[in-house]
VOKENU-692776 format. One record per residue (C-alpha): residue in three letters; x, y, z. Coordinates in steps of 0.25 Angstrom, whole numbers, padded with zeros to 4 digits, always signed. Example, Ala and Ser with C-alpha at 12.3 -4.5 7.8 and 13.67 -1.06 7.14 Angstrom:
REM VOKENU-692776
ALA+0049-0018+0031SER+0055-0004+0029
REM end
This chain:
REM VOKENU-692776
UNK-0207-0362+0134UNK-0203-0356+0122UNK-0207-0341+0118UNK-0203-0343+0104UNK-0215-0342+0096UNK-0213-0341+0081UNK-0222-0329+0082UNK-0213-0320+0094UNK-0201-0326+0085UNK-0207-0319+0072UNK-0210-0304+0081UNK-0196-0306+0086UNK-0190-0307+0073UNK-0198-0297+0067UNK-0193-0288+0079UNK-0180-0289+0076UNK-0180-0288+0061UNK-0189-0274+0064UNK-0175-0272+0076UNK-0165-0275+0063UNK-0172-0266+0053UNK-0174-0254+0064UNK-0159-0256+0066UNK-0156-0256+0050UNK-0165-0246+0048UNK-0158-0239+0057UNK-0144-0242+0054UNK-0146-0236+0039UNK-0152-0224+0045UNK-0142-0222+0053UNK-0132-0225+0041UNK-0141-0215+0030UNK-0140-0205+0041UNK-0123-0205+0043UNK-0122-0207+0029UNK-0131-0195+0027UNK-0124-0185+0037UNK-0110-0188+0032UNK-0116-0186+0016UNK-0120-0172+0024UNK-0107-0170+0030UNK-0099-0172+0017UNK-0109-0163+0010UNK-0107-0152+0020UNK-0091-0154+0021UNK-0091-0151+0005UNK-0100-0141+0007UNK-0091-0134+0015UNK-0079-0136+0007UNK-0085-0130-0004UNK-0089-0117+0004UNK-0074-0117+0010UNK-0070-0117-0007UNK-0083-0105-0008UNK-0075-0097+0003UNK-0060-0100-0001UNK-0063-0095-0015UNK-0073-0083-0010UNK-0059-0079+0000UNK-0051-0080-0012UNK-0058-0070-0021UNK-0059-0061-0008UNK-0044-0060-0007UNK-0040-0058-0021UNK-0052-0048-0022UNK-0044-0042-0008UNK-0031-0042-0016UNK-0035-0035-0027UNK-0042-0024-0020UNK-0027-0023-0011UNK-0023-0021-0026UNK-0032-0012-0031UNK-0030-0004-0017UNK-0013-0005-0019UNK-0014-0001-0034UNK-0024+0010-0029UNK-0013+0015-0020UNK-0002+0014-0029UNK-0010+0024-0039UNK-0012+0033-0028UNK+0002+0035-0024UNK+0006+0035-0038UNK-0004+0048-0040UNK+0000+0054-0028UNK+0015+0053-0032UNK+0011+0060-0043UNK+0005+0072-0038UNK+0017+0072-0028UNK+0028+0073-0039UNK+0018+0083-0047UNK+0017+0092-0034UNK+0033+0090-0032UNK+0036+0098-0046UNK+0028+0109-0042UNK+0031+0110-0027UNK+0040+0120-0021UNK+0042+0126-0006UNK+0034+0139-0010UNK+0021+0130-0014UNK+0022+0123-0001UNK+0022+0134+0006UNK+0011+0140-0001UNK+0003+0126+0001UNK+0009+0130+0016UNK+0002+0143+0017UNK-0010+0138+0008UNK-0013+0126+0019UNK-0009+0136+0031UNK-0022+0146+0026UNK-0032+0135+0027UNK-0028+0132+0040UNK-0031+0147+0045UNK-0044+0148+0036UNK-0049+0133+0041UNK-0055+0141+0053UNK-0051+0129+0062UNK-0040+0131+0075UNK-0028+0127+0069UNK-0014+0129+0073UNK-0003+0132+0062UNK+0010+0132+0069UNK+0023+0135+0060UNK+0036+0130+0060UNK+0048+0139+0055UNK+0054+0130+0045UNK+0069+0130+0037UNK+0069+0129+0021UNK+0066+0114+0021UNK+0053+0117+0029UNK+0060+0108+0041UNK+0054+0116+0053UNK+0063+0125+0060UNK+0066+0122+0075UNK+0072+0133+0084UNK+0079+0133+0099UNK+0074+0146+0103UNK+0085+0145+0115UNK+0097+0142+0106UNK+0090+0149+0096UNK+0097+0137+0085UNK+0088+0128+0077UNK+0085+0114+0083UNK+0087+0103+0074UNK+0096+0111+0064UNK+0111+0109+0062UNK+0117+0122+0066UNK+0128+0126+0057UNK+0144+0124+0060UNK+0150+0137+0065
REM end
């Protein structure tokens, strides 16, 4: 007995060719979609490259705005010290011992009109204004050459 029929031969072949397009259909799908992800994944990749170039440059323009501001703070200081060397040597012409110590006394009354608990303590001092140390039990000065008999 034979099963084959023209009729099952025509639903089996219809089958398949139905079995064949699924698995076309399927394959291209499958291929659109790869091909679709890896356009994606090229896209991003330069996307990213191009915010990396964004943040390169924006670093760069950050550090030569640091360096100039390190400049502008350096010639700052340089101005500074060159005004305050000059109201140094201008001080220096006019200073002399007798204005010091008038800037001395000057400095030691507002210490006593401050009202606050301060303490002043002197110090004898030689005509150099280098303090002057005693040995109360040799009764010599400490730190001072004594001079040769």
């Amino acid at each position: 007995m034979s099963y084959d029929t023209p009729a099952s031969t025509g639903k089996i072949a219809a089958i398949i060719g139905v079995v064949v397009a699924a698995l076309v259909l399927l394959f291209v799908a499958c291929l659109g979609i790869y091909s679709i992800t890896k356009g994606i994944g090229r896209t991003q990749a330069r996307a990213d490259a191009t915010n990396r170039v964004k943040i390169s440059t924006i670093e760069i323009q950050n550090q030569t705005q640091r360096v100039l501001i390190a400049k502008q703070q350096a010639e700052i200081r340089l101005q500074d010290a060159i005004g305050v060397r000059g109201a140094q040597d201008e001080i220096a012409k006019t200073l002399t011992p007798l204005y010091v110590q008038f800037e001395m006394v000057d400095a030691l009354k507002a210490i006593a009109a401050s009202g606050r608990n301060n303490s002043v303590v002197y110090l004898p001092s030689g005509a150099n204004g280098v303090p002057l140390v005693y040995d109360t039990a040799n009764a010599t000065k400490v730190g001072v050459p004594t001079p040769a008999p």
